[in-house]
N, C-alpha and C positions, 0 to 999 in steps of 0.2 A: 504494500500500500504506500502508495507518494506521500512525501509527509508534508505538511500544506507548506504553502509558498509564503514567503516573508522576504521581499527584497527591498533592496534599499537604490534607489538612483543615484549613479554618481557620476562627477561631473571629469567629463571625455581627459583622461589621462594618456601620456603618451606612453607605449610597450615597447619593449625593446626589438620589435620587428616594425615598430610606427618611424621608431627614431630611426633608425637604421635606415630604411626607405627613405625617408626623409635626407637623410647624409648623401645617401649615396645618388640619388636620382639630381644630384643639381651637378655631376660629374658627366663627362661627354660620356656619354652612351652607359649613361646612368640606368636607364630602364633597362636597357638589355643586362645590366650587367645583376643588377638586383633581380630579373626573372633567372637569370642561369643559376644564383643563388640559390633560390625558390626552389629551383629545380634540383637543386643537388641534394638538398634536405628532405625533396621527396620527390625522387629520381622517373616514378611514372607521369610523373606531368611534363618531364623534357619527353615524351613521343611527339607530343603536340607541338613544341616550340612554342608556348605562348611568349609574351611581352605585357606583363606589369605596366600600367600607362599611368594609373591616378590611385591612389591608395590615402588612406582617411579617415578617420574615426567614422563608422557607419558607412562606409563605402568602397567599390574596391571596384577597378575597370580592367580590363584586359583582354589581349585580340589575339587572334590565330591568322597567318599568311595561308593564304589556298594554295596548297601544294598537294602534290598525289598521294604524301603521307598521309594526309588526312581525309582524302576520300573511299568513297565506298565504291562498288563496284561499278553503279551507276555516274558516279564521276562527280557526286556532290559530296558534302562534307557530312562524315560520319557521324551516325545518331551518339555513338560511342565518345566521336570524338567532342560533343558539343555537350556528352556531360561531365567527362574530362575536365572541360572548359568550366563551367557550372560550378563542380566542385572546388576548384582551383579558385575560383573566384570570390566561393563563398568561407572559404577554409581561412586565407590569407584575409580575407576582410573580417570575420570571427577574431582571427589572433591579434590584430590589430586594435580591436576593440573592445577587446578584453579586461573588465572589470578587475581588480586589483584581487588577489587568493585567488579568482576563478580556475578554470582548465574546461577543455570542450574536445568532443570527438564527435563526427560524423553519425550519425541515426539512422538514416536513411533519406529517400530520395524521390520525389513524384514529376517525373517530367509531361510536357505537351510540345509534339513536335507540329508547331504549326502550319508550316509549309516547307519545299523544298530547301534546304540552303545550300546555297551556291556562293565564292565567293569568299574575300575576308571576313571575318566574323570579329562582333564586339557582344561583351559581356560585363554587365554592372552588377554587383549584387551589393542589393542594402537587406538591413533586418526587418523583418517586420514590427515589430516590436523592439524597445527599446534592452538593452544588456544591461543588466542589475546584479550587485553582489545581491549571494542568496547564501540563507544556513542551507538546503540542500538543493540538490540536481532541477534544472526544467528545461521543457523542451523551448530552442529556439529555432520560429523558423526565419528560413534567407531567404527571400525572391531573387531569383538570379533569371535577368532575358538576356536573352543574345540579338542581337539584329544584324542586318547584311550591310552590307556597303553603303544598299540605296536608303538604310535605317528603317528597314521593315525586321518587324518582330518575325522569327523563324522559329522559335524556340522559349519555352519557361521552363525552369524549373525552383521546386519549391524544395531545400533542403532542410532537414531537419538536423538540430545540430544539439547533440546535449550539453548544458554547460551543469556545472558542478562543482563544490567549494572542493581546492587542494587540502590534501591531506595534511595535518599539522605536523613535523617531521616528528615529535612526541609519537605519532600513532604509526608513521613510516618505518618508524624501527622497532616495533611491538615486535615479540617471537609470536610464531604462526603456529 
């Protein structure tokens, strides 16, 4: 049984992946060099080769190049690859806005694939809801859309993301 929710709002701190981005993105090829980053702390998002472009308390944008990596058989860009994308966008924008004790992982994922996408693709994802310390876990969800070049929606997905107070290092080293 969930044990009822008690959050407290608080006012947009910067994380050490907020700061970081921030550093590095006013360096020449800043973005790219903060997505290789990204990518190397979690290696399945370099298939796609995304690019980091805006990163924010509550917000997180980033594109994919149409290239045949990322297509499907049919020659548009894979439903795989867009929620790849999705994730990516809402993981990095989560950690960024991360509530001070918190911690989050992944829930799961409801996509709609609206139409064809073809094309470079762009992806914003905000929260729906505001990020709150909490005494315990709730679910957050991220709208993540993607759009094409001409800025038609092709894609939503709604990710679920749990956040949850850190463990106190007192209970971290409990024997088991």
């Amino acid at each position: 049984m969930p044990c009822p929710y008690y959050g407290m709002i608080f006012m947009a701190q910067n994380t050490p992946l907020l700061d970081l981005y921030r550093k590095i993105s006013r360096w020449p090829c800043g973005h790219w060099l903060f997505s290789k980053a990204v990518c190397f702390k979690t290696p399945y998002f370099g298939s796609i080769a995304p690019r980091i472009t805006r990163l924010e308390h509550g917000r997180c944008e980033a594109r994919i190049r149409d290239r045949r990596a990322v297509h499907n058989h049919i020659g548009s860009v894979h439903a795989i690859a867009l929620c790849n994308l999705a994730e990516l966008c809402a993981g990095v924008m989560t950690d960024a806005s991360l509530p001070p004790g918190m911690r989050w992982i992944p829930k799961g994922m409801t996509v709609s694939y609206l139409k064809r996408a073809s094309g470079d693709m762009h992806a914003v994802a905000t929260p729906a809801i505001a990020l709150v310390t909490a005494s315990c876990g709730y679910d957050l969800p991220v709208n993540v859309d993607v759009v094409d070049a001409h800025g038609e929606k092709v894609f939503h997905a709604e990710i679920r993301m749990w956040l949850s107070p850190k463990p106190s290092p007192a209970s971290a080293q409990a024997p088991r």
